[in-house]
C-alpha positions, 0 to 999 in steps of 0.5 A: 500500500505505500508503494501504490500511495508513493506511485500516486503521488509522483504521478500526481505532481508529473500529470500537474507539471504536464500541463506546462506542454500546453501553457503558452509563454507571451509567444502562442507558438512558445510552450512553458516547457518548451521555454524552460528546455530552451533555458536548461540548454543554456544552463548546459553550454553556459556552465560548460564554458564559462564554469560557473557552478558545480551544482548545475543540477540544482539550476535545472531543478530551479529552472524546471520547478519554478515554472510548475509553481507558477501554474498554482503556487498553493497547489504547487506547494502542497504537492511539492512538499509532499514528496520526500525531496519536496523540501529541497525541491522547495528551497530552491525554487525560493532560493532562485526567487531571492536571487542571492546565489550563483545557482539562482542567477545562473537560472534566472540569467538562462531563463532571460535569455532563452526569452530574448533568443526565442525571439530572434529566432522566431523572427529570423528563421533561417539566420546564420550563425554569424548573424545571429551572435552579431545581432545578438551582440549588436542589441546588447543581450550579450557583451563580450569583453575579450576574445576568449569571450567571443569565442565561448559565447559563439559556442554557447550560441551555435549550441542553443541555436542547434536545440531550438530547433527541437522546440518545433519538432514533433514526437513521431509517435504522435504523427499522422503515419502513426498514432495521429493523435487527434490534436491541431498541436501535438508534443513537441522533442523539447517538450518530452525532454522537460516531461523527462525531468520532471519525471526523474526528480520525482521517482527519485524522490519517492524510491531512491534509485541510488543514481547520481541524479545530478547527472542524470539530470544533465544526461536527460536534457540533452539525451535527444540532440541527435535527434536535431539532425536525424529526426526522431525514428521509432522502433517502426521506420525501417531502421534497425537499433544498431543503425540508428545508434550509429548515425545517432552517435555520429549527430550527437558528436555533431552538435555537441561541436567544440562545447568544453565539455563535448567528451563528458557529455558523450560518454553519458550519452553512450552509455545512456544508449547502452544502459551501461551504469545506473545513472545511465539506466534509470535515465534511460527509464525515465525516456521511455516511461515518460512516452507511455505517460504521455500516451495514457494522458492522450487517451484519457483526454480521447485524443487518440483515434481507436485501433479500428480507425487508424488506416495510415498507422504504420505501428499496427502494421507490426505482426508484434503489435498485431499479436497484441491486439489479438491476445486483447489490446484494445487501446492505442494506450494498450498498445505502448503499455504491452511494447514497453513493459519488458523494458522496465524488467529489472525494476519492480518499482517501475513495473508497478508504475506502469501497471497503475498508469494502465489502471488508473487515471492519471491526468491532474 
């Protein structure tokens, strides 16, 4: 029974944070949570070149939980502090709000900045890179003092301008070829990002993975940059596993170009691909959990079409998919519980989420 209590209220605050997917910032076409990825890949490559904590977890979480508390602050507040790292989790959302440490400046300047360079993006599509640091230079957001400087804050920018790109790309398993959810919007890669971590902190909190959550943190922010140059390919688009590590690797290296800490943040992502430690899996777990959440949260708002009613859906072309509607999946929701469920095998605690997201209701 404290297990079905604890599952409930991590998926309770994850199902309240959700909604960020939808909340729009000033800019209708400007998510929350895209925002808010937007500000933890600044929180990234700023912290790479210009080292300015090591506590960058503790930036993301200020810059991910601050948001939520902005939704509802009372309720915000009696579902944070009832989590077992709710405390911590709410110190410092009110430290980055008193504004007095490195942490909370480090957020607050990411989560500016992230405004200002949206919105020269938004305006300038297709600019280069060279014109976008000179406008950015020109209008004064940013105010190099030395060479060092230009080059770091180039890099910092050829980085950010590479995974704004993810604000406006959707999940693939949400599109028209397959499950084609019935939606003018569907989630964005950016947005599944910040689902992630969120998703982390609190199964963290309630069960205590033993991982270093800090670096899983840093890990699920930039776990789909690949994605920015091959685009987000599912288990039914004709590639196979080892293909698309090889080519997703190749895309990560890419992005990550000439980040100071371009080495460390590739060996996380080798190993989050290869689950070849705990920090690694559990991130790992979150990714893929985080997608069936998002299914089941499509299907209790009746967004996804029936089984019966999805012609052009290339997943029910799978004879393993076929199986399972054959041995009683009746849902699309069914459909990723069943694909999924093996993959959570070493981790009771996560079979037992899944089995109450299948069973319950969770949208907040």
């Amino acid at each position: 029974m404290m297990e079905h209590i604890k599952i409930k209220k991590a998926l309770d605050f994850y199902s309240f944070a959700n909604n960020l997917k939808e909340e729009n910032t000033f800019d209708k076409n400007e998510t929350i949570a895209n925002h808010i990825y937007g500000s933890l890949i600044l929180a990234i490559a700023i912290n790479s070149e210009f080292s300015v904590t090591k506590e960058l977890g503790k930036v993301i979480r200020m810059i991910a939980l601050s948001y939520v508390e902005k939704l509802d602050t009372k309720k915000f507040f009696d579902m944070v502090m009832n989590l077992e790292e709710g405390p911590k989790y709410y110190s410092e959302v009110y430290e980055k709000k008193q504004n007095y440490t490195k942490e909370a400046q480090l957020a607050l300047k990411c989560q500016n900045l992230d405004t200002k360079l949206t919105a020269i993006l938004s305006e300038n599509p297709n600019i280069s890179l060279e014109q976008f640091y000179n406008l950015v230079v020109s209008t004064g957001i940013l105010k190099p003092t030395n060479n060092w400087e230009v080059g770091r804050y180039q890099e910092v920018l050829r980085f950010y301008q590479h995974n704004h790109s993810l604000k406006h790309k959707n999940r693939s398993g949400w599109d028209k070829t397959h499950w084609n959810v019935k939606s003018t919007r569907i989630e964005k890669i950016a947005e599944h990002v910040y689902g992630t971590i969120i998703l982390s902190l609190v199964l963290n909190s309630e069960f205590d993975f033993k991982v270093d959550i800090d670096e899983v943190l840093e890990t699920l922010v930039v776990h789909e940059i690949g994605e920015i140059l091959i685009g987000d390919i599912t288990p039914f688009d004709n590639i196979t596993p080892e293909q698309k590590a090889q080519i997703e690797h190749q895309a990560m290296s890419k992005v990550l170009g000439n980040l100071s800490i371009r080495e460390k943040l590739l060996k996380q992502l080798v190993a989050f691909d290869n689950k070849s430690n705990k920090n690694a899996q559990f991130a790992l777990w979150c990714d893929k959990l985080e997608a069936d959440l998002q299914s089941k949260i499509y299907q209790e708002k009746n967004l996804h079409h029936s089984l019966d009613d999805n012609s052009d859906n290339i997943v029910l072309k799978s004879s393993r998919v076929q199986e399972m509607i054959n041995n009683g999946a009746q849902t699309a929701f069914d459909i990723w519980y069943e694909w999924d469920k093996d993959k959570f095998a070493e981790s009771p605690i996560l079979i037992k989420t899944l089995r109450y997201v299948k069973e319950n209701k969770i949208t907040y």
